[in-house]
MIDRENDREN-414704 format. One record per residue: residue number from 0; y, z, x of N, C-alpha, C in turn. Coordinates in nm, 4 decimals. Example, Ala and Ser with C-alpha at 12.3 -4.5 7.8 and 13.67 -1.06 7.14 Angstrom:
{lumlum: 0; nY: -0.5690; nZ: 0.7800; nX: 1.3190; caY: -0.4500; caZ: 0.7800; caX: 1.2300; cY: -0.3300; cZ: 0.7800; cX: 1.3200}
{lumlum: 1; nY: -0.2250; nZ: 0.7080; nX: 1.2850; caY: -0.1060; caZ: 0.7140; caX: 1.3670; cY: 0.0030; cZ: 0.7870; cX: 1.2900}
//
This chain:
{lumlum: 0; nY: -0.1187; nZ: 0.0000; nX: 0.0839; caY: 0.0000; caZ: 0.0000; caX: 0.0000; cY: 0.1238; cZ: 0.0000; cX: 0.0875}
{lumlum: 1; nY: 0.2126; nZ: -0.0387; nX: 0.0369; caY: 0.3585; caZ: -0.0941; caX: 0.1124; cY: 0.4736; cZ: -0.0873; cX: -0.0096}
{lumlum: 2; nY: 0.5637; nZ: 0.0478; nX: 0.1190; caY: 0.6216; caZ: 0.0960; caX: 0.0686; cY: 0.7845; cZ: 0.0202; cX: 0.0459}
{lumlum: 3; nY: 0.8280; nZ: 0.0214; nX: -0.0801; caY: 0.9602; caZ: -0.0441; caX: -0.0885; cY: 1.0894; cZ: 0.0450; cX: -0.1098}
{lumlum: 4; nY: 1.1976; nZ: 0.0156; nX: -0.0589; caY: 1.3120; caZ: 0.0811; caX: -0.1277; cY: 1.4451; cZ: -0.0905; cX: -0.1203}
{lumlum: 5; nY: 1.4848; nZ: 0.0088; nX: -0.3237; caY: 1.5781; caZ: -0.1217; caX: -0.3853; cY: 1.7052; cZ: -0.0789; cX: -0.3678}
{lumlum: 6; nY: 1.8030; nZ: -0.1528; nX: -0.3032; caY: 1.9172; caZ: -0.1209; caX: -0.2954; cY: 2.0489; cZ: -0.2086; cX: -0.3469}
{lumlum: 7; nY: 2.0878; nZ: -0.1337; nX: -0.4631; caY: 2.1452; caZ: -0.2514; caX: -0.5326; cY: 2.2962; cZ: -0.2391; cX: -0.5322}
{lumlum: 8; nY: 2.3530; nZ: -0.3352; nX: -0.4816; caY: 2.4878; caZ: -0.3083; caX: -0.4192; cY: 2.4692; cZ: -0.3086; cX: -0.2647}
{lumlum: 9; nY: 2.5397; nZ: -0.3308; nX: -0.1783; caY: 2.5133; caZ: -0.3183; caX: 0.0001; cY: 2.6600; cZ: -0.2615; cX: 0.0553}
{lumlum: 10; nY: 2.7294; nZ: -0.1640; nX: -0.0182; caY: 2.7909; caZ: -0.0613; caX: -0.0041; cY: 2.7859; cZ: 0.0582; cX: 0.1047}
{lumlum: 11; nY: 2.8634; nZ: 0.0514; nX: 0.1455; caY: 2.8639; caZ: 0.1376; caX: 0.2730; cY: 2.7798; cZ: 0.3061; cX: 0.2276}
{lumlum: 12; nY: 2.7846; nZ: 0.3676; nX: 0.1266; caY: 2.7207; caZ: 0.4413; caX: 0.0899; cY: 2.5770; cZ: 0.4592; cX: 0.0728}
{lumlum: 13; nY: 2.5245; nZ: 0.3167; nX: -0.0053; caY: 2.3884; caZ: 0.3029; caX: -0.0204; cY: 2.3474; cZ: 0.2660; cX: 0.1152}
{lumlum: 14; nY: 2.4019; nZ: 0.2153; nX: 0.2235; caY: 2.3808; caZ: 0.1546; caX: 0.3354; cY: 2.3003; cZ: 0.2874; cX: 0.3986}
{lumlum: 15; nY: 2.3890; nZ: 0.3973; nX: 0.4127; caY: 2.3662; caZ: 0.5262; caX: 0.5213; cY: 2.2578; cZ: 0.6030; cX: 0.4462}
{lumlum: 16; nY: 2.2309; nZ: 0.5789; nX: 0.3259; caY: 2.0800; caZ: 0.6420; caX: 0.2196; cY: 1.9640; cZ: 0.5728; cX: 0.2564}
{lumlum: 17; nY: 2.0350; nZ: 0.4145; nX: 0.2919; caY: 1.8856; caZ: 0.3629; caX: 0.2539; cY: 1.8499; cZ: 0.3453; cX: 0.4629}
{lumlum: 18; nY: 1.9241; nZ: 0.3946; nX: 0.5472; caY: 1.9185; caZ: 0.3882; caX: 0.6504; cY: 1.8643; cZ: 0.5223; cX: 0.6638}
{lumlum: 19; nY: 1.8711; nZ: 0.6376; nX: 0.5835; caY: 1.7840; caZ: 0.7694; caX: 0.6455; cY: 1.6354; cZ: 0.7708; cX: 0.5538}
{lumlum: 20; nY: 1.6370; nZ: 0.6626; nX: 0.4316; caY: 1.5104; caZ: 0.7207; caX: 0.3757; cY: 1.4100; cZ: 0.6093; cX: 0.4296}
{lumlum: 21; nY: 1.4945; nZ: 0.4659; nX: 0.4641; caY: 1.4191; caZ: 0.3594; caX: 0.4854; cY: 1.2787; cZ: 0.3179; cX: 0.5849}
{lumlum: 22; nY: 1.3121; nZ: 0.3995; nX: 0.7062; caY: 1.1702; caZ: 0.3791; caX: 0.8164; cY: 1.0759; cZ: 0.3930; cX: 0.7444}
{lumlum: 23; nY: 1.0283; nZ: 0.2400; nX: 0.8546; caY: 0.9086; caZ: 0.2321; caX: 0.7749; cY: 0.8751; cZ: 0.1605; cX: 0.6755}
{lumlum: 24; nY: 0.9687; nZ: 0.0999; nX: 0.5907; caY: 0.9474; caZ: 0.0566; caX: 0.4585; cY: 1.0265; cZ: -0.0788; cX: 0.4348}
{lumlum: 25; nY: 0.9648; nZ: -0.1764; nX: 0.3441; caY: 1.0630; caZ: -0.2899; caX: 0.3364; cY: 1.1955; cZ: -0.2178; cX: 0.2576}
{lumlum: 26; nY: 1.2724; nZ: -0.2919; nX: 0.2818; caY: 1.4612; caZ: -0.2679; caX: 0.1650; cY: 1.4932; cZ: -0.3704; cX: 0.1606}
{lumlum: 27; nY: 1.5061; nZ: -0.4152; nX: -0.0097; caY: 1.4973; caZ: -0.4832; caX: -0.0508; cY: 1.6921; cZ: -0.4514; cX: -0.0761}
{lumlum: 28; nY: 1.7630; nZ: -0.5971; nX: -0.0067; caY: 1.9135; caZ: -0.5316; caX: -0.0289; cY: 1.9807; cZ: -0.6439; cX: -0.1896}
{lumlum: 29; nY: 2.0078; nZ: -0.5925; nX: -0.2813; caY: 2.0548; caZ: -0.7107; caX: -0.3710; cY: 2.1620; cZ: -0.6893; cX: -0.4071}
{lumlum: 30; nY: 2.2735; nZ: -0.7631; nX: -0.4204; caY: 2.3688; caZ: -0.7872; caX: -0.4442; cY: 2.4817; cZ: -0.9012; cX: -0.4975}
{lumlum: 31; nY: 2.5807; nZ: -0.9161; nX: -0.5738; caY: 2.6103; caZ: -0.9968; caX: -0.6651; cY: 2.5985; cZ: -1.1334; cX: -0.5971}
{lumlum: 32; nY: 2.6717; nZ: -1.1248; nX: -0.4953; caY: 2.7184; caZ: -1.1951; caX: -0.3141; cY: 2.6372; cZ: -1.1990; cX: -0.2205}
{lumlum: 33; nY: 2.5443; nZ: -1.3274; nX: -0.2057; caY: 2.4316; caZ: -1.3255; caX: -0.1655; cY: 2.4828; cZ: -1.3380; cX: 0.0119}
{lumlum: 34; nY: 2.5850; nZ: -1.3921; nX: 0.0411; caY: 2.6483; caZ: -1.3818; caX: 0.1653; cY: 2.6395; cZ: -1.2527; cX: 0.2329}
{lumlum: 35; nY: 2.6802; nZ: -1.1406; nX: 0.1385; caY: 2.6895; caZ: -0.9988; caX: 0.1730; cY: 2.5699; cZ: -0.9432; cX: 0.1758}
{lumlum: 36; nY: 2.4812; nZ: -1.0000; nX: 0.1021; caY: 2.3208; caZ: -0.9491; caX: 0.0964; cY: 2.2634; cZ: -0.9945; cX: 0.2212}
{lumlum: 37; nY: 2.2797; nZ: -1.1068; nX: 0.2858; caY: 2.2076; caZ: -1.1503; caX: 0.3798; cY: 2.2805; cZ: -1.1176; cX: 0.5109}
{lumlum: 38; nY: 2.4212; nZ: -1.0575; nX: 0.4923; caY: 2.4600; caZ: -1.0114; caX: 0.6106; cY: 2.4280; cZ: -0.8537; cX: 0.6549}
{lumlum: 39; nY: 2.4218; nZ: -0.7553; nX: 0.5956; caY: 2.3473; caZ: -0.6500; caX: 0.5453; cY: 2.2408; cZ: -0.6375; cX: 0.6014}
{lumlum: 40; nY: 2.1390; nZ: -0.7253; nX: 0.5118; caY: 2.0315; caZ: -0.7561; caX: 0.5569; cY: 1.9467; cZ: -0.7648; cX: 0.7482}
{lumlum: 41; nY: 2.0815; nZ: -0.8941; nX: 0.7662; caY: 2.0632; caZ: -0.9001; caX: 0.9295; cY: 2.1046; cZ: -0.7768; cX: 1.0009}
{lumlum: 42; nY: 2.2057; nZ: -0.7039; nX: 0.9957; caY: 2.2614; caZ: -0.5610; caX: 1.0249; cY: 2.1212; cZ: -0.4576; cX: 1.0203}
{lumlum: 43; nY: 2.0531; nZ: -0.4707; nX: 0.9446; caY: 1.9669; caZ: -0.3862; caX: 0.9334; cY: 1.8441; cZ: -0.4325; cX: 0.9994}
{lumlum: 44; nY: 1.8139; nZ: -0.5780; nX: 1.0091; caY: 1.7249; caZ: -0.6325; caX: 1.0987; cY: 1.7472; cZ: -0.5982; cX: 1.2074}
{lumlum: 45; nY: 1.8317; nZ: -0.5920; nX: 1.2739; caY: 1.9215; caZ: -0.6021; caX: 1.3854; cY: 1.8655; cZ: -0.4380; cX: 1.4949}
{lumlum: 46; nY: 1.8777; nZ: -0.3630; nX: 1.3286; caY: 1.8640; caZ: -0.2351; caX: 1.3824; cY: 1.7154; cZ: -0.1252; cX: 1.3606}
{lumlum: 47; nY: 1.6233; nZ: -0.2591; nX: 1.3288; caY: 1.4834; caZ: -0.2533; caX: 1.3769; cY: 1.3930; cZ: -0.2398; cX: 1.1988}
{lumlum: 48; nY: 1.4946; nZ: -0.2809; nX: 1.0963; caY: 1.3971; caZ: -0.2318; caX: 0.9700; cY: 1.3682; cZ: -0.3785; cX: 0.9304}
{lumlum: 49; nY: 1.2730; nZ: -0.3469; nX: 0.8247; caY: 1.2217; caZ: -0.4617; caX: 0.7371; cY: 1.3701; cZ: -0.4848; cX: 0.6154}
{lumlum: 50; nY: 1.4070; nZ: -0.6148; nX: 0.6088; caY: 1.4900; caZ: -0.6305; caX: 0.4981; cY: 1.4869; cZ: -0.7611; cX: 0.4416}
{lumlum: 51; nY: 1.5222; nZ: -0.7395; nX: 0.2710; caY: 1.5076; caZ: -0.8711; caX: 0.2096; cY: 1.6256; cZ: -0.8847; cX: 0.1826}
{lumlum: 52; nY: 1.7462; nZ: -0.9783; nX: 0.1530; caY: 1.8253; caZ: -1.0487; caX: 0.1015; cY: 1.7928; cZ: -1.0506; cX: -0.0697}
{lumlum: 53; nY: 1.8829; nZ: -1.0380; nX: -0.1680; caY: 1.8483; caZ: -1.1057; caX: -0.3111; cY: 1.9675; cZ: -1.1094; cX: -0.3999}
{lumlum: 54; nY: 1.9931; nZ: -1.1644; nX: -0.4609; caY: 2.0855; caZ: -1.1940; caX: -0.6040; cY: 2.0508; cZ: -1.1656; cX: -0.7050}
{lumlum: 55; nY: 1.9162; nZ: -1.0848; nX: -0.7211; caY: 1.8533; caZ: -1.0522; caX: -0.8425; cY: 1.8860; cZ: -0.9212; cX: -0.8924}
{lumlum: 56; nY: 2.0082; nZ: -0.9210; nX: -0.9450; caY: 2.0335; caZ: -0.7858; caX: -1.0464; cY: 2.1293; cZ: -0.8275; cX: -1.1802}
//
């Protein structure tokens, strides 16, 4: 089993939550602004986690 966390909005707030609960786990980042989702996204690649990009909310 494989663990997910949804983060909806890529807000500097949800950012530093989903950066202490995230190891370990995909994060799934979605947001209205898929530009901002996929930049996020790489930021967090960057800094060693699993992340998805999405527009789905």
């Amino acid at each position: 089993m494989h663990d997910v966390i949804v983060l909806i909005g890529v807000g500097s707030i949800g950012q530093a939550i989903a950066r202490r609960v995230g190891a370990g786990r995909t994060i799934v980042l979605a947001d209205r602004v898929l530009g901002q989702a996929e930049a996020t996204a790489r930021l967090f690649e960057d800094s060693g986690f699993s992340a998805i990009p999405t527009t789905g909310i």
